[in-house]
C-alpha positions in Angstrom: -17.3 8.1 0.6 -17.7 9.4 4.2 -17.5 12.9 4.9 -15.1 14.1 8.2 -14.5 17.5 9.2 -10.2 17.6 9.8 -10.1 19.8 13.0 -7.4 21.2 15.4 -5.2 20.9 12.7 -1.4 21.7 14.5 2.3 21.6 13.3 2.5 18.2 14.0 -0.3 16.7 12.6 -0.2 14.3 10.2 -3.1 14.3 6.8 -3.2 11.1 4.7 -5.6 9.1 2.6 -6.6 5.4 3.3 -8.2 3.8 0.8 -9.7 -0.1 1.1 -12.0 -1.7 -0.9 -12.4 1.4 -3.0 -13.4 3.9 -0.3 -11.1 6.8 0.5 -10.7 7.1 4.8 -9.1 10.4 5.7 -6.9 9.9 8.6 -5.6 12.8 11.1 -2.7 11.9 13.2 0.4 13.1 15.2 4.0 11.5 15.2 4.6 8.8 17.6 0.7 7.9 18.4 1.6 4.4 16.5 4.2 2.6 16.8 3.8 1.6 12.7 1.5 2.1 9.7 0.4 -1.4 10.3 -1.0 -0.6 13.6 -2.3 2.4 12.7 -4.4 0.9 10.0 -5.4 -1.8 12.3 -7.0 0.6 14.6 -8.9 2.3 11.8 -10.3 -0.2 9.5 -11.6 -4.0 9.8 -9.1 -5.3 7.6 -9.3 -9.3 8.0 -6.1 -10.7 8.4 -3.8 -8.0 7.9 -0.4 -8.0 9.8 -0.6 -11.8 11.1 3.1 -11.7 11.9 2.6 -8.8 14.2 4.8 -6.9 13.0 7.6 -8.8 12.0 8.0 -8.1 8.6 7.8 -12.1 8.0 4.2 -12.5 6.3 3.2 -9.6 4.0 0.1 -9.6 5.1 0.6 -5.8 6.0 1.3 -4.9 1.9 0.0 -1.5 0.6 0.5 1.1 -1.8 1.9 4.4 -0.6 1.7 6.6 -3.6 1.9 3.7 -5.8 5.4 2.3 -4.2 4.5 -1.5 -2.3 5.8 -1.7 1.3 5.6 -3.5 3.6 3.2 -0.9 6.8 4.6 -2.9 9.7 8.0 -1.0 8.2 6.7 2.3 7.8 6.9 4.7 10.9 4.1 7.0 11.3 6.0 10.2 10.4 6.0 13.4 8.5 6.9 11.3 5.3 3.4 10.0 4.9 1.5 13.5 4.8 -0.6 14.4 1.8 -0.2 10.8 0.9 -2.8 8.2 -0.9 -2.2 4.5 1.0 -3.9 1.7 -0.7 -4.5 -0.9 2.0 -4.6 -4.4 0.1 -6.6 -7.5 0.6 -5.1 -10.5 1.6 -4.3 -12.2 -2.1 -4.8 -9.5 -4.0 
C-alpha cells in the first residue's frame, strides 16, 4: 500500500479512501475541484474503461462502492458527504 503524508489539511478539505484492485489510495481534496467522483477518480487512477458515457449516467461503467452502497460516481458530487469514506472503484464486469 503506498504511504502519503496528508498535509495542509484546511476546513474544507475533503479525506477519503480509494481502493482498486485491492490497494487503498488516500485521496485529499477540496469541494468543487471536480466536477464528479467519476472525474475525480479518472484523474487519480488508470482505470481502463471507466465512465465511457462521460458522464451521463447511461453506461455504468463509472459503478463503485461508497461504504458498501453501489452508485453510480458520474452521480456523486465531490462534497463533504464523501469524507472519512472507503470507495471501491470496480472493474469493468466485475
Amino acid at each position: 500500500m503506498p504511504v502519503y503524508t496528508l498535509m495542509n489539511q484546511g476546513k474544507n478539505t475533503i479525506i477519503f479512501t480509494l481502493v482498486y484492485r485491492g490497494e487503498e489510495w488516500p485521496v485529499q481534496t477540496h469541494r468543487n475541484k471536480y466536477h464528479s467522483l467519476m472525474s475525480l477518480i479518472s484523474a487519480y487512477l488508470p482505470v481502463v474503461g471507466f465512465g465511457l458515457c462521460s458522464g451521463m449516467g447511461s453506461c455504468g461503467t463509472c459503478v463503485v462502492e461508497i461504504d458498501g452502497i453501489r452508485s453510480l460516481s458520474c452521480g456523486v458530487a465531490v462534497s463533504d458527504e464523501l469524507a472519512n469514506t472507503r470507495i471501491v472503484v470496480r472493474q469493468l464486469g466485475i
